[in-house]
N, C-alpha and C positions, 0 to 999 in steps of 0.2 A: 264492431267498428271497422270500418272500409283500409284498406290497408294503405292507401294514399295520405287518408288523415294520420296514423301510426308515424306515417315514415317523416311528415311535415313537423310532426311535433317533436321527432327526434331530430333532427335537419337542424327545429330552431334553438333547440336547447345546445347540442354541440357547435352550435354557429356563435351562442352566447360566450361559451367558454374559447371558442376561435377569439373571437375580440377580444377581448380582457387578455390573453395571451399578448395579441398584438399591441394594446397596447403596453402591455408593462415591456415589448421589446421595441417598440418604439420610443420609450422613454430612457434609453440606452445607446449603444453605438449603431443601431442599424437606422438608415433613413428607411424613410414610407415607402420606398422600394424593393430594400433590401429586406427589409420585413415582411412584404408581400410574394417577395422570392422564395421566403422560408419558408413561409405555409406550403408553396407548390415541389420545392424540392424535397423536402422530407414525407412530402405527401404521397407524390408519385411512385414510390419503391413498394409504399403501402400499398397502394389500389392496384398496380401490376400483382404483386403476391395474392392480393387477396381475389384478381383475377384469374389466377394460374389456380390454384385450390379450389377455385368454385367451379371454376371447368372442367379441375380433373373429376368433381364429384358427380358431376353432371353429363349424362352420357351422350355423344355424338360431337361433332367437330364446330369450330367457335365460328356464331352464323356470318351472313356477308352485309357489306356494307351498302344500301342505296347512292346511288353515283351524288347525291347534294349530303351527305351527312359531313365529309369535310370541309365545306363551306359553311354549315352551320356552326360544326364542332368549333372553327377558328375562329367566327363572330363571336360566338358564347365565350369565348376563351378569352379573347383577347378585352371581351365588352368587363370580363369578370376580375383580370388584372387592373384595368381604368379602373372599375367601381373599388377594389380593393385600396388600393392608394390615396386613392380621394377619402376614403369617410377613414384611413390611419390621420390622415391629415385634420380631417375635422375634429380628431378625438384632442388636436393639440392646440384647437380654440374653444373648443365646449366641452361641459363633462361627458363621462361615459354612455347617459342614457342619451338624453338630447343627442348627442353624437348619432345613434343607433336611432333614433327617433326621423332625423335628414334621410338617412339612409334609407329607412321602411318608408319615403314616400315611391319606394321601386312599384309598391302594390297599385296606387294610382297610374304611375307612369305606362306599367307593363300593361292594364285597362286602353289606356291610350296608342300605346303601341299594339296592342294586336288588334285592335278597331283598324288602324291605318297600312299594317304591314299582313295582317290574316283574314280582316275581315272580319272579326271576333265583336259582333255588338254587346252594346249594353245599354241595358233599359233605362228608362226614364227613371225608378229610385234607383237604380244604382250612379247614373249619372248626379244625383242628388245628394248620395254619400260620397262622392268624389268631390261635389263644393265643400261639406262639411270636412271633410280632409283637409283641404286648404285651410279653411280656418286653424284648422287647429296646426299646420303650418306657420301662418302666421303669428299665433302665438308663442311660437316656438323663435321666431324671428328676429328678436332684438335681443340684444347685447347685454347681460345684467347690469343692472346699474345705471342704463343707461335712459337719457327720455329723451333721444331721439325720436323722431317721429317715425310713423310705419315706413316710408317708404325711403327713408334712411336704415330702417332694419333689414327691407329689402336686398340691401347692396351688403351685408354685411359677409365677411367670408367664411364664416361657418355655414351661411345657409346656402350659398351660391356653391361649396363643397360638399355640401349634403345634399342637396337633388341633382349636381353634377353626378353623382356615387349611384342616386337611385337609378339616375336616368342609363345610367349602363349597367347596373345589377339589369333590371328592364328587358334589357341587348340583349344581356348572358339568360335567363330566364326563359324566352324566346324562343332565343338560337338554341340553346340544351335541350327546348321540348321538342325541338324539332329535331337537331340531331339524334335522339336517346328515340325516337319514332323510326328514323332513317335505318335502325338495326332490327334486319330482317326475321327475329324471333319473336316469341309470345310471350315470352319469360322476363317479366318487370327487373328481375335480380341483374339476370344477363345483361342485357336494354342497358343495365344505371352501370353498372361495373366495368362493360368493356368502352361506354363513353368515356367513363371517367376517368380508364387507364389511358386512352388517347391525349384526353382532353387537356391534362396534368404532365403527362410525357410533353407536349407541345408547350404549354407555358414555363415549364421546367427550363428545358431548350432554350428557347424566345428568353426570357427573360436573364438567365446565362448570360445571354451574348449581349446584351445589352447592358449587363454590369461591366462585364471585361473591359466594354469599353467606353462608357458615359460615368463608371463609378466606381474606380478602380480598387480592392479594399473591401466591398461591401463583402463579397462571396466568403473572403476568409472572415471577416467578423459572422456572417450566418453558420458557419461551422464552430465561429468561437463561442455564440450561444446554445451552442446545441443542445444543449440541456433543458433548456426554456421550449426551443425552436422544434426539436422532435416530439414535442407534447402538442405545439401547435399542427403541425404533419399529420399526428392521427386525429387531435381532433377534428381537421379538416378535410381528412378522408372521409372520415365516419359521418361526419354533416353534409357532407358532398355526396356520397351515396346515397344517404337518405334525401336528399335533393331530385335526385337524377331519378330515383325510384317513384319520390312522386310525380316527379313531371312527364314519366311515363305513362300516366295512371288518369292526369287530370290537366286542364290548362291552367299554365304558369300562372295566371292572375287570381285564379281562387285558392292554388298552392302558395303562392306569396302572401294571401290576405290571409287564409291560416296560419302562419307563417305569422301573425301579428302578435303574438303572444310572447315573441318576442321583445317585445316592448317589457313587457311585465319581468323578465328575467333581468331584462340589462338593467333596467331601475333597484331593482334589488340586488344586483352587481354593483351600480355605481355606489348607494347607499353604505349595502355594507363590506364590500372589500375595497373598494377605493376611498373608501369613508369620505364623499364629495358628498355636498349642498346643493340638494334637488328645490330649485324655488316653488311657491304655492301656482304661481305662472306657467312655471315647465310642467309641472304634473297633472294642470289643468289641459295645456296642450296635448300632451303625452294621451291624457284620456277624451279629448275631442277626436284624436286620428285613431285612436284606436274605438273609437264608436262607430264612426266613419268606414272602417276596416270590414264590421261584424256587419253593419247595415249594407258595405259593396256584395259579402256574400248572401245574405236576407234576400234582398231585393233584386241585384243582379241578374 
């Protein structure tokens, strides 16, 4: 098995257990910021250590940086806080998987964006599982309970916060495969590790300063979770490296659409630890984008 696939499926499984974190500390004293703060500040001590240890094992001096990798680095970084906040946010108008389900339409979006921003085509059936995608968007679109019409489900704000969150996972996805390219070695470990230490140093930072002073309070409640919040830190190292490693390896849009399996895990997250009410409607959605997903890679 290609080690690109290895690291995707380890990526989405620790990505699983990231959310489910988030949200049980978003249903607490941290807003959708201060919770998104906490993944990157207890993450970053992680990924420097686990930078320094793999350098010392590894022999010769830590490689150099191409003159664009900081400008990707901070797109990726910055697109990856937006997308974080937005699907915390959607998790507190729809359930867990639906929530995660807005969010994986990044696989679609990130197709769209590197067509427009790389150049990166895609064929006529992969353009084909991208309509099916939508649909099963759609059905993901309206409000339980409700018979509003489609294009009243349209405007609904779980789904306008869920392809808000895809559409800047997307960004981050992008800019990361580009950045984690931008380091001058051949070594995938390297490549995802010293992004990562940057990448996480930088949102750590950034987003700091932006509590101090937009959210006074949040920083010390993220230290008063700590206990929740440093479980979130390494899970989100550990999904973060495995991220970085594959998009070393492969482009971001067949690493996200792998990356769909996802689906399957948060459903059975929402199911049975949040013990929510998955309707006959959502899981029909849920499995039209994820057919959508298998068909982008098939045919693409």
């Amino acid at each position: 098995m290609d080690l690109w696939i290895i690291a995707t499926l380890a990526a989405a499984t620790f990505q699983t257990l990231r959310f489910m974190l988030h949200k049980v500390l978003a249903g607490g004293a941290l807003t959708a910021t201060g919770s998104t703060f906490a993944r990157f500040a207890y993450a970053a001590p992680a990924a420097v250590l686990a930078l320094a240890l793999y350098g010392r094992a590894t022999p010769g001096p830590l490689p150099t940086l191409a003159p664009g990798f900081w400008g990707w680095a901070v797109a990726g970084g910055l697109g990856q806080i937006l997308a974080t906040i937005l699907v915390v946010l959607t998790f507190r108008e729809r359930n867990f998987a639906v929530g995660i389900t807005f969010k994986k339409t990044e696989v679609i979006q990130t197709a769209l964006l590197g067509l427009a921003v790389l150049g990166e085509r895609v064929s006529p059936g992969g353009w084909a599982a991208i309509g099916l995608g939508l649909a099963g968007v759609l059905l993901l679109s309206r409000t339980p309970g409700s018979a509003a019409r489609l294009a009243e489900g349209l405007k609904s704000r779980a789904l306008l916060l869920g392809l808000a969150s895809g559409f800047f996972f997307a960004i981050s996805g992008v800019g990361y495969r580009a950045a984690t390219l931008s380091v001058e070695t051949g070594d995938p470990l390297m490549r995802a590790g010293l992004t990562l230490a940057c990448v996480t140093t930088l949102q750590t930072l950034g987003m700091a300063l932006w509590l101090r002073l937009r959210e006074p309070g949040q920083i010390t409640a993220v230290w008063a979770a700590r206990r929740t919040a440093l479980w979130l830190g390494l899970a989100s190292m550990a999904g973060s490296l495995s991220w970085f490693t594959a998009f070393t390896l492969q482009t971001a849009a067949y690493v996200y659409a792998l990356g769909q399996i996802e689906l399957i895990l948060s459903l059975a997250a929402s199911v049975l630890f949040f013990r929510e009410k998955v309707s006959t409607r959502e899981v029909a959605g849920i499995a039209v984008l994820t057919v959508s997903i298998v068909l982008l890679v098939l045919l693409g």
